[in-house]
C-alpha positions in Angstrom: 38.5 -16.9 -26.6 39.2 -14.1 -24.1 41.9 -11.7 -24.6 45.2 -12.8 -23.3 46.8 -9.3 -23.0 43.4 -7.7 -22.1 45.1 -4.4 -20.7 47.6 -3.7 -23.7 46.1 -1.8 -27.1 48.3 -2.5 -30.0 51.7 -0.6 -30.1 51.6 2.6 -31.5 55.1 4.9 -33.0 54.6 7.7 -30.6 58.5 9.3 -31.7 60.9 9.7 -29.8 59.7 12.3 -27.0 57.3 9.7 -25.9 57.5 8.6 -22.6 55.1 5.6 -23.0 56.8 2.6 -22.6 54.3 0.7 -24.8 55.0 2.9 -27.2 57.4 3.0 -30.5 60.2 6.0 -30.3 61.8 5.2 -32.8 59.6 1.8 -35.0 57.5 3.7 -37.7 57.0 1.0 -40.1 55.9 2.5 -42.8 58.5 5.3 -42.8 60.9 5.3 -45.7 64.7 4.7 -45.2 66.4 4.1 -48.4 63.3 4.2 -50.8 61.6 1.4 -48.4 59.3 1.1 -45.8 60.5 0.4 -42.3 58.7 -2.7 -42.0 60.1 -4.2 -44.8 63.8 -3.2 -44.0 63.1 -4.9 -40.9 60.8 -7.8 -41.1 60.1 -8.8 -37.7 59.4 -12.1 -36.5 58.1 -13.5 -32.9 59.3 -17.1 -31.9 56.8 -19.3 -30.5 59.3 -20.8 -28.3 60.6 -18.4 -26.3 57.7 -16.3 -26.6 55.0 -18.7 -25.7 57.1 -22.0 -24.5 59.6 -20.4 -22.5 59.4 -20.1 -18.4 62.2 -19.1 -16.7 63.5 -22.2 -15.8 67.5 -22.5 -15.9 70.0 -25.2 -14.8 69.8 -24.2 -11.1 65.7 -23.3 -10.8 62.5 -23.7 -11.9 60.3 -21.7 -14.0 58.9 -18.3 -13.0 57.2 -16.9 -15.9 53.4 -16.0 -15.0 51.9 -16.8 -18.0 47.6 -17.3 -17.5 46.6 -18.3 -20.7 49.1 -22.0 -19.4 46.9 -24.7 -17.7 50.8 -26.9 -17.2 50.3 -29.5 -19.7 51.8 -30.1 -22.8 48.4 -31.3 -24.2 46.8 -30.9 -27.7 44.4 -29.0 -26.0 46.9 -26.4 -24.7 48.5 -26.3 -28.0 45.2 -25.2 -29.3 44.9 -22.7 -26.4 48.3 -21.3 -27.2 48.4 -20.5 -30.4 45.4 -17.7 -31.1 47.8 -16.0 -28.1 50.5 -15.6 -29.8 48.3 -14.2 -33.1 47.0 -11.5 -30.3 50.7 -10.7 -29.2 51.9 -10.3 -32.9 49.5 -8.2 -34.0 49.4 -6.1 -30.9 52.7 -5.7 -31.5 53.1 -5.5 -35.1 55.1 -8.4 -35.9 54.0 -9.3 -39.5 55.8 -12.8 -38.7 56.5 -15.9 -36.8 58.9 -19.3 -36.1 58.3 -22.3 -34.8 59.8 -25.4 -34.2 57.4 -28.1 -35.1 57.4 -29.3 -30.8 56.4 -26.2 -29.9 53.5 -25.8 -31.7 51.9 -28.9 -31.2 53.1 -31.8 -28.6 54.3 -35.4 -29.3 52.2 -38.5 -29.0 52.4 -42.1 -28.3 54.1 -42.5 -31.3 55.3 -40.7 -34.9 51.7 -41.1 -36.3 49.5 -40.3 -33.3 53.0 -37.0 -32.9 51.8 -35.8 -37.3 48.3 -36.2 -36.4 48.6 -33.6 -33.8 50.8 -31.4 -35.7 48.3 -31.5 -38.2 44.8 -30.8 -36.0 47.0 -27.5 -34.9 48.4 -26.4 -38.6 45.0 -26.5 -39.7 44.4 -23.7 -36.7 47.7 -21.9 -37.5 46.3 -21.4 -40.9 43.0 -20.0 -39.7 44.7 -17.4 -37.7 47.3 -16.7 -40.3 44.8 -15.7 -42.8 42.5 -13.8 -40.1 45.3 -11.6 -39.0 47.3 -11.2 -41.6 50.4 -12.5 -39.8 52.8 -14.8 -41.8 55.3 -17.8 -40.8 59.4 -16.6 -41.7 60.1 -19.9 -41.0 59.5 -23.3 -39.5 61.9 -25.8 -38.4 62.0 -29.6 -36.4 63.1 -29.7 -32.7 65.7 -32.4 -33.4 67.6 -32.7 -30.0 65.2 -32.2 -27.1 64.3 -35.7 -26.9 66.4 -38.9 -25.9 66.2 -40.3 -29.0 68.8 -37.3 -30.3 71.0 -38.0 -27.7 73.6 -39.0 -30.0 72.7 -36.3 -32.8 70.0 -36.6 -35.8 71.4 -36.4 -39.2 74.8 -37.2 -37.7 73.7 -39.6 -35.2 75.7 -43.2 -34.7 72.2 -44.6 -35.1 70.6 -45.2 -38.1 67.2 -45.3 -36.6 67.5 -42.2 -35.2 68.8 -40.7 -38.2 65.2 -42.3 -40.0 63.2 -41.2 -37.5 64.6 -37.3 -37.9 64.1 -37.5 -41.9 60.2 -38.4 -41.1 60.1 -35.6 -38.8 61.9 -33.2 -40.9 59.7 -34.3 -43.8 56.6 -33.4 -41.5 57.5 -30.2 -40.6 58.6 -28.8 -44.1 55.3 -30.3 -45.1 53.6 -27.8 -42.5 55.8 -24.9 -43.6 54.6 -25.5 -46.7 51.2 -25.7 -46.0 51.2 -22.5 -44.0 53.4 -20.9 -46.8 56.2 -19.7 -44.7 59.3 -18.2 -46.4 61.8 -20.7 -45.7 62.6 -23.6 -43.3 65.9 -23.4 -40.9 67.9 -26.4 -39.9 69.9 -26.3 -36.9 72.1 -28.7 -35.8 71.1 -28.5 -32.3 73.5 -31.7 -31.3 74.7 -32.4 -35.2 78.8 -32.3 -33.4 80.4 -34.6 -30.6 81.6 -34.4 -27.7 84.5 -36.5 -27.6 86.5 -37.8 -30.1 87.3 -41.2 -29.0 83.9 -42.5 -30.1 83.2 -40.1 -33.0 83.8 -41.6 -36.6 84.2 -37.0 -37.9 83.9 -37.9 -41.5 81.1 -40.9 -41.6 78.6 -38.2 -39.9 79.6 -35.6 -42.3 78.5 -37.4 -45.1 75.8 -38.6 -43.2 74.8 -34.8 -42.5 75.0 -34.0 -46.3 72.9 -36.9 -47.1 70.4 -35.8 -45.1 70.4 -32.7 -46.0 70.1 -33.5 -49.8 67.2 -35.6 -49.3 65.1 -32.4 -47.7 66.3 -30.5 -50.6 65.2 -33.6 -52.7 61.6 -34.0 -50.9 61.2 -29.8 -51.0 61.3 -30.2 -54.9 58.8 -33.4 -54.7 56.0 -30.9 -52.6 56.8 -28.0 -54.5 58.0 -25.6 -51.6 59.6 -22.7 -52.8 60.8 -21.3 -49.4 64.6 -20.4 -48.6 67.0 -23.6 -46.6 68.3 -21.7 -44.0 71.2 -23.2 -42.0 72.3 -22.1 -38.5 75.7 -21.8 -37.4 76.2 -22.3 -33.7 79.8 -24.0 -32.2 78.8 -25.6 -29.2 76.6 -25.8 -26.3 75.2 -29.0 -25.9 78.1 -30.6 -27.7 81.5 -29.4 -27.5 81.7 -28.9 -31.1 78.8 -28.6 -33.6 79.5 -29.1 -37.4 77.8 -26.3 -38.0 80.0 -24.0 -35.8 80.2 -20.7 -37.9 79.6 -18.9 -41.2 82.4 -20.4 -42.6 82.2 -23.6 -41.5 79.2 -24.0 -42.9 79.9 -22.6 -46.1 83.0 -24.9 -46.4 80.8 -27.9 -45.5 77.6 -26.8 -47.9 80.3 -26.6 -51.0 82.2 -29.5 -50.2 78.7 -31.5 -50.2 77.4 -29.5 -53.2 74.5 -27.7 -51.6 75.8 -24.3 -51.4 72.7 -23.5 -54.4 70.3 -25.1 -51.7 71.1 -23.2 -48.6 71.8 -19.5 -47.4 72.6 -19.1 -43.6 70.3 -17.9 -41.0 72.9 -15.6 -38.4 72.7 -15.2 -35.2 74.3 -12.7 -32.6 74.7 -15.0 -29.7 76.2 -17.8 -31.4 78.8 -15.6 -33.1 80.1 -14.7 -30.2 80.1 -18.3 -28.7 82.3 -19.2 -31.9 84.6 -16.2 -30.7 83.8 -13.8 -33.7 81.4 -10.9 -33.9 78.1 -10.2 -35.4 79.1 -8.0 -38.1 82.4 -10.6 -39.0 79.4 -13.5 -39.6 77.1 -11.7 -41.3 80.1 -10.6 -43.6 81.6 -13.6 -43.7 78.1 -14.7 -45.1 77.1 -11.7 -47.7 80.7 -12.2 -49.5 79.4 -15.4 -50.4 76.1 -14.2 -51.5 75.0 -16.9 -48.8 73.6 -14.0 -46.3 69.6 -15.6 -45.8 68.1 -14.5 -42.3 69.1 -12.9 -38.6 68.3 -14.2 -35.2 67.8 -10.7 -33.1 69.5 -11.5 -29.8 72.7 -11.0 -27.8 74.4 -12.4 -25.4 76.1 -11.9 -22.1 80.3 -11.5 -22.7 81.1 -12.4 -19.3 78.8 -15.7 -19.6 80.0 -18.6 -21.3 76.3 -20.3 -22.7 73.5 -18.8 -25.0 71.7 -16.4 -23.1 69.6 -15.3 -25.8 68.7 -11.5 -24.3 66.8 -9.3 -26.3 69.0 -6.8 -28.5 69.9 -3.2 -27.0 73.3 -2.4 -28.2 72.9 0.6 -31.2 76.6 -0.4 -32.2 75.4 -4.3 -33.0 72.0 -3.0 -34.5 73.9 -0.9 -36.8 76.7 -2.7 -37.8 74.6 -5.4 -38.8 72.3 -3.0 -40.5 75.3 -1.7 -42.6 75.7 -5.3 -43.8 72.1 -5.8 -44.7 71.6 -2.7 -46.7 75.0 -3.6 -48.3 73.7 -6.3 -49.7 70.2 -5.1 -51.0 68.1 -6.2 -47.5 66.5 -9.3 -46.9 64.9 -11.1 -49.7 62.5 -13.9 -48.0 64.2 -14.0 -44.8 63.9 -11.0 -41.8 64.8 -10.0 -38.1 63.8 -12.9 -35.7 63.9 -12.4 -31.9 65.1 -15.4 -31.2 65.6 -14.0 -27.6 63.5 -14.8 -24.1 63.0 -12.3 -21.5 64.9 -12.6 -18.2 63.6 -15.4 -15.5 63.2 -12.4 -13.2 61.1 -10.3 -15.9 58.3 -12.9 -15.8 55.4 -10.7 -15.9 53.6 -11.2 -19.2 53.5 -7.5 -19.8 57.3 -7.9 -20.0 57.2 -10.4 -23.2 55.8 -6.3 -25.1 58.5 -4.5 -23.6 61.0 -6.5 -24.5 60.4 -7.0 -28.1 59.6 -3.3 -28.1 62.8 -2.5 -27.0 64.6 -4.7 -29.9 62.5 -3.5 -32.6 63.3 0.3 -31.5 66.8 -0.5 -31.3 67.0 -2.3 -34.9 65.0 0.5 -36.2 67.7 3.0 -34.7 70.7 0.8 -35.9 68.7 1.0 -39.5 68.6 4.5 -39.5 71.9 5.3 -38.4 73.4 3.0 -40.9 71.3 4.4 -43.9 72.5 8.2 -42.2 76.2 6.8 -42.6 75.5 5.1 -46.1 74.4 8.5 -47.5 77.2 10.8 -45.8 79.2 8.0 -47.8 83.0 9.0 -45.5 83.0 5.4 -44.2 82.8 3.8 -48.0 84.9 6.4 -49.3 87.7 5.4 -46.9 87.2 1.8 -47.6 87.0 2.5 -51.4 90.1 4.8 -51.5 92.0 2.4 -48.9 91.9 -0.3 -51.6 92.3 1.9 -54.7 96.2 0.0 -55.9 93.7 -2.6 -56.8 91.5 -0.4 -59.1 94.5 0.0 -61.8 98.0 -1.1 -62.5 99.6 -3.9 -61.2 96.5 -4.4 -58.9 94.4 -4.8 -61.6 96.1 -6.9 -63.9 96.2 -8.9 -60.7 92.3 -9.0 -60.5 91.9 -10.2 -63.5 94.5 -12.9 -63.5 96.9 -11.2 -65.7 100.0 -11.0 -64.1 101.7 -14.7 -62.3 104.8 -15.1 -60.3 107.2 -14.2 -63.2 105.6 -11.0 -63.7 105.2 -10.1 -59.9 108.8 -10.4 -59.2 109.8 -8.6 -62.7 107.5 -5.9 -61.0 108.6 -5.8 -57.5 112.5 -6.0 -58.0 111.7 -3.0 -60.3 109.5 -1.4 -57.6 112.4 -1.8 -55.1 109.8 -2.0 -51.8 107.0 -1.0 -50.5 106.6 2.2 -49.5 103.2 3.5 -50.3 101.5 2.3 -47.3 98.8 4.7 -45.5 97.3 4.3 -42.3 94.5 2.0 -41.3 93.0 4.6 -39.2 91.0 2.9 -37.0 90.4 5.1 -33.7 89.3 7.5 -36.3 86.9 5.5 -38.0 85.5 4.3 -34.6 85.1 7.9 -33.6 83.5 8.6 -37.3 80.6 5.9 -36.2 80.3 7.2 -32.7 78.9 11.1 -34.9 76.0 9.3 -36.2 75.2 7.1 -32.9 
């Protein structure tokens, strides 16, 4: 097959003087921050539906993207097309991973046995192209709310036969992930919420949704798949509100239904802010629990109300959620996905390089200037010392669960009140942060 990017040699760290802009400035992956390489801080991953599925096309117009390598069908034969391109972009790039939902990679049929006989003709092709180019698959997950028959929901769906025919589907796709050995398998609600309440019975679907939920954990034991579950949080948009709405919804709902061992969450920047937090508040939110799994690389517009998905650019998100990551020992089989599209007016396919280029910099930047901050140690000293009438005395004994309410009031009426307070400093921490960027 013909080279899809014909005019683009693979992406070379060039540092930061360079003035190519198919060039790294600041991406070296195999330079060491913290005792590890780059590339393995990071872990990049491509989608295969923004990446290769997506074309411009919004709510008020249709498509734009220029993408040759499309012939405008949705054909087995254009799903065969399609995937060596992305296996050129990746390595061009080099992305040592990719996503998929199971629709994107290979199209629906007449019907469920005619949709798995197509997803299997293309996994055997994934597979070849995995192995020649070295690039791997993060994760793979089931597009459970594009079609009519998830009008109502999946897993949470008033329907029982829609809720059967999303377990065979699930079942088919973790199947595939297995078979191309990806690292984990993500499950997002997509329309798993309601939008009114009138009709909506909240606590039958919950338990519906955990059913479900432990039967994939159930069937990933029977095939032997050792990847991460992955769930991602995201409050609304279609629904008005999705069970799944943030890190600590989530969390709530996976120990309420027993599956907190199962499942660590996959986090992503543009649906924190839609659930009205920040990145750094989910992905901490997450890591207390020992439940941080995975990032979605993306950001979103604050002055639009819907998931814009833009590529990340921002070096105060990059590092704050790089400060988390390190905190907690990196990424174990998850990475940083770029679950982001480029804009319907950057639709030149040209564009689709300088995009991710400009993320992967960025996170490598934020990665950098997080491990600077780590090793001047001022930030964690002031955290540490700000917290320090915990380390001994009464804050200790309260720790440990040595001291109740008996003992707590013997203490305070001794104490008299509280006058030890210091100051939170927070224009001066803001302003430490601001040395390093």
């Amino acid at each position: 097959m013909p080279s899809a990017f014909p005019n683009i040699s693979k992406i070379q760290y060039e540092g930061h003087d360079s003035k190519n802009p198919l060039a790294f400035k600041h991406y070296n992956p195999e330079e060491l921050v913290e005792g590890k390489a780059m590339k393995d801080h990071l872990r990049f991953s491509v989608v295969y539906w923004h990446t290769m599925r997506g074309m411009g096309s919004d709510m008020f117009g249709v498509g734009t993207m220029q993408r040759p390598w499309e012939d405008g069908t949705n054909s087995l034969k254009m799903a065969l097309k399609r995937a060596p391109v992305l296996f050129e972009f990746c390595e061009k790039l080099g992305a040592p991973f990719y996503a998929f939902h199971d629709r994107d990679v290979a199209p629906e049929g007449g019907n469920l046995r005619e949709t798995n006989k197509n997803l299997d003709v293309v996994v055997k092709q994934l597979k070849k192209l995995q192995r020649d180019s070295g690039v791997r698959l993060l994760w793979g997950t089931a597009c459970l709310f594009v079609h009519p028959r998830f009008m109502h929901g999946a897993a949470t769906s008033c329907n029982a036969d829609a809720f059967a025919y999303a377990a065979a589907q699930v079942k088919k796709a973790l199947e595939a992930t297995h078979e191309l050995n990806g690292a984990g398998y993500v499950f997002w609600g997509g329309r798993e919420g309601y939008t009114t309440l009138l009709n909506t019975d909240l606590k039958r679907e919950m338990d519906h949704l955990g059913a479900f939920l432990h039967l994939a954990v159930d069937h990933k034991k029977k095939i032997g798949f050792k990847g991460q579950f992955y769930i991602e949080p995201k409050p609304k948009e279609p629904t008005k509100h999705q069970y799944d709405s943030d890190a600590a919804a989530c969390l709530n709902f996976l120990r309420e239904y027993g599956l907190l061992g199962d499942f660590k969450l996959n986090i992503e920047t543009n649906h924190a802010t839609l659930a009205g937090h920040t990145m750094q508040h989910e992905l901490e939110v997450a890591a207390a629990a020992k439940a941080l799994g995975s990032i979605d690389a993306n950001t979103g517009d604050l002055l639009l109300g819907w998931d814009t998905d833009q590529f990340p650019t921002d070096l105060y998100l990059t590092t704050q959620v790089m400060l988390t990551i390190l905190k907690m020992g990196g990424f174990a089989t998850g990475g940083t996905n770029f679950d982001a599209k480029v804009r319907r007016e950057s639709f030149e396919p040209i564009d689709l390089f300088y995009a991710h280029i400009a993320g992967m910099d960025t996170f490598a930047r934020g990665l950098k200037i997080a491990a600077t901050i780590r090793k001047d140690g001022r930030l964690e000293q002031f955290v540490r010392q700000r917290y320090s009438s915990w380390d001994s005395g009464i804050g200790e004994k309260i720790e440990k669960g040595k001291a109740g309410f008996k003992e707590l009031e013997a203490y305070a009426l001794k104490m008299g009140d509280v006058t030890t307070n210091a100051s939170g400093r927070q224009e001066f921490l803001e302003n430490l942060i601001n040395e390093f960027i």
